[in-house]
N, C-alpha and C positions, 0 to 999 in steps of 0.2 A: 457716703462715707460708711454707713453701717454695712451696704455689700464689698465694700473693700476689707472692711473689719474680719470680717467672714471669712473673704477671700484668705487672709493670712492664718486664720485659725485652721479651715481645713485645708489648707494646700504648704502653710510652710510650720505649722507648729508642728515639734521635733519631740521624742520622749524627752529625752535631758532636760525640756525646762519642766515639767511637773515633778519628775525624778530630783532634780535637783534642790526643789523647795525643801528637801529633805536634810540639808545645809541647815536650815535654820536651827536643828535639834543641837550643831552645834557650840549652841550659849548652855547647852547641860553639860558640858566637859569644863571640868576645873583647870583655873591656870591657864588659861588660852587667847591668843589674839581673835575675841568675836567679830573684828573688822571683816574676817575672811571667810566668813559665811555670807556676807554681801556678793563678794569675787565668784563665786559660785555661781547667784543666776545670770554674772555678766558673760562666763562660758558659757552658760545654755541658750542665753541671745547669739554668741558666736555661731553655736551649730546651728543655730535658726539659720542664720545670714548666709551660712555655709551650705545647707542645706539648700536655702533659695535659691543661691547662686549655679547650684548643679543641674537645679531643674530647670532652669531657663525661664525664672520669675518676674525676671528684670525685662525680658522681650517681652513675655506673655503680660504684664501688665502694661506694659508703654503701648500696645497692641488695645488696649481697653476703652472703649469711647467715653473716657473720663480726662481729668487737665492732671498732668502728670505732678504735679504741685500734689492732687487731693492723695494721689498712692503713695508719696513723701510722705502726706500727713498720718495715712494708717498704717505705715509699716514704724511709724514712730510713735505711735498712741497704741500699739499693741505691744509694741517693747514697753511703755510705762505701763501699762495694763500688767504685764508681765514680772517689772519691777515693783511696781502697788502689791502685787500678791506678797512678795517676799516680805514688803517692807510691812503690811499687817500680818505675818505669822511672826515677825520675829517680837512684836506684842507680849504676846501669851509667853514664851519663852524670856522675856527678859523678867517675866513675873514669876515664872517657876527658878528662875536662876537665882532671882533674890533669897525666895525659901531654901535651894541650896546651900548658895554658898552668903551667906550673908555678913559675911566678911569680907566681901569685895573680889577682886579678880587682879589678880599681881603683878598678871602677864600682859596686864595692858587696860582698854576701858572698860570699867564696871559697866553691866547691863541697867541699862540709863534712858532717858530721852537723849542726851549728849550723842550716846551710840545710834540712836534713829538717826540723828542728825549728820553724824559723820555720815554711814551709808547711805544719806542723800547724794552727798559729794561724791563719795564711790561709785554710784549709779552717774551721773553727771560730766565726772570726767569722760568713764567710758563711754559715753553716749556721744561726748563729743568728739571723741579719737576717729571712733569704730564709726557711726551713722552716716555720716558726712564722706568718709572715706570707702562706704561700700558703694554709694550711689556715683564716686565721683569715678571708682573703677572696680568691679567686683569681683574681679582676678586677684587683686591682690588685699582681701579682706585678710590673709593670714598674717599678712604684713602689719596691718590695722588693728589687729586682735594681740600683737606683738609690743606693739606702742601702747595698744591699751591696758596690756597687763603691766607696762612698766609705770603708765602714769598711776593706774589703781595700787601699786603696791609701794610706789612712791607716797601717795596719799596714806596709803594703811601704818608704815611704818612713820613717818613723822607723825601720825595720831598716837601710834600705841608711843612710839620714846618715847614723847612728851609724858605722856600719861606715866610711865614708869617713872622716868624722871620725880615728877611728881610723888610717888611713892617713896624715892627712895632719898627726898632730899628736903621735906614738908618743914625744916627750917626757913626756907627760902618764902620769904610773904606771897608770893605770887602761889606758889604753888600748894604753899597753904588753904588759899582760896579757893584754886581748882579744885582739890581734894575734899574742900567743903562744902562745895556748889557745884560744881559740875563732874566731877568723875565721881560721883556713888548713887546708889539708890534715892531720890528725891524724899527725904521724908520732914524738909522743916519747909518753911514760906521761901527762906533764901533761896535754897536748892532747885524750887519748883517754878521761882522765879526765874531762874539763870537759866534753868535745862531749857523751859520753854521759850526764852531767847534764844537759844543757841539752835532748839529745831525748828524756830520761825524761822533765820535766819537761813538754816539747813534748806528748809522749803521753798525758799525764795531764792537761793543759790540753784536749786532742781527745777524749780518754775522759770528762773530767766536761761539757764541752761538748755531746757531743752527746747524752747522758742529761739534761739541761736542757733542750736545746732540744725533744727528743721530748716529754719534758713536756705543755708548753709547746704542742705541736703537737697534742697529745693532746685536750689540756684546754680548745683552740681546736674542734677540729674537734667534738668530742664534745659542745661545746655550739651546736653548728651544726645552721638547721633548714635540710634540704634536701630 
């Protein structure tokens, strides 16, 4: 496994996903949906997949005297390797966002543990659209990359409404609550309670996710004649 690891680091890592981590600076911009600095390293996983598919990655690896199950398993623990990076830089930045703007964020969810959490899911869906679908045909990843930006933007936009919602209607008990626990800076016991529910949850939604979608990837490519 760790020379498969390798394998994907020098032969299919692309600039756009390093380049890209540079999304996360996105949580210093006021007023903004920070969902979609997520959606960012799920395009530089695209050009990854894209990139492999050109080179003839998919041959060159089934050609490898390994069980084509273990190159499922590294081409998918180098995209979370991939995704883990984004998901600690956007840390630091959800900490420098609070000393900016500490008044919260208008345009959608306050920089939060809540927000690590959504971007689990973000990361999760696409994993599942796009992973499973490059292994099952890699011709048509741009198709896969097409369903995965509607389901991730499907998922971005019912977090942020809600989340505005919430803002703009904190009469409403429910959304009293959110606003008190879950969309702001964690700073009372409630808060840090909830948030940390909500990114265990987050976690365990990305932990059962992406052991399905290997599956899945598994069970595509495994019966693939190539």
């Amino acid at each position: 496994m760790k020379n498969l690891l390798y394998k994907e680091y020098k032969l299919c890592l692309v600039p756009m996903v390093p380049l890209f981590y540079l999304f996360a600076l996105m949580l210093l911009i006021p007023s903004y949906p920070y969902l979609v600095a997520a959606f960012f390293t799920c395009n530089s996983i695209f050009y990854l997949l894209k990139q492999a598919s050109l080179n003839g990655d998919m041959l060159f690896s089934a050609m490898l005297p390994v069980p084509k199950a273990d190159v499922v398993r590294a081409r998918v623990r180098f995209v979370v390797i991939i995704q883990m990076i984004m998901f600690i830089l956007l840390i630091p930045m959800i900490l420098i966002n609070h000393r900016l703007y500490p008044q919260g964020n208008p345009a959608g969810t306050d920089g939060s543990l809540t927000l690590l959490a959504f971007v689990l899911v973000v990361f999760t869906v696409f994993n599942a659209i796009c992973l499973p679908g490059f292994f099952r045909d890699e011709a048509k990843i741009d198709r896969m990359f097409l369903l995965g930006v509607i389901g991730v933007f499907g998922w971005i936009i019912l977090c942020e409404g809600f989340m505005i919602a919430a803002k703009v209607a904190p009469q409403v008990p429910l959304f009293a609550w959110v606003e008190g626990h879950l969309d702001c800076y964690p700073m009372t016991d409630g808060a840090w309670h909830a948030q940390l529910i909500a990114l265990l949850i987050g976690a365990l939604i990305y932990g059962l996710g992406t052991l399905l979608t290997t599956r899945r990837a598994i069970r595509y490519f495994e019966g693939k004649d190539l």
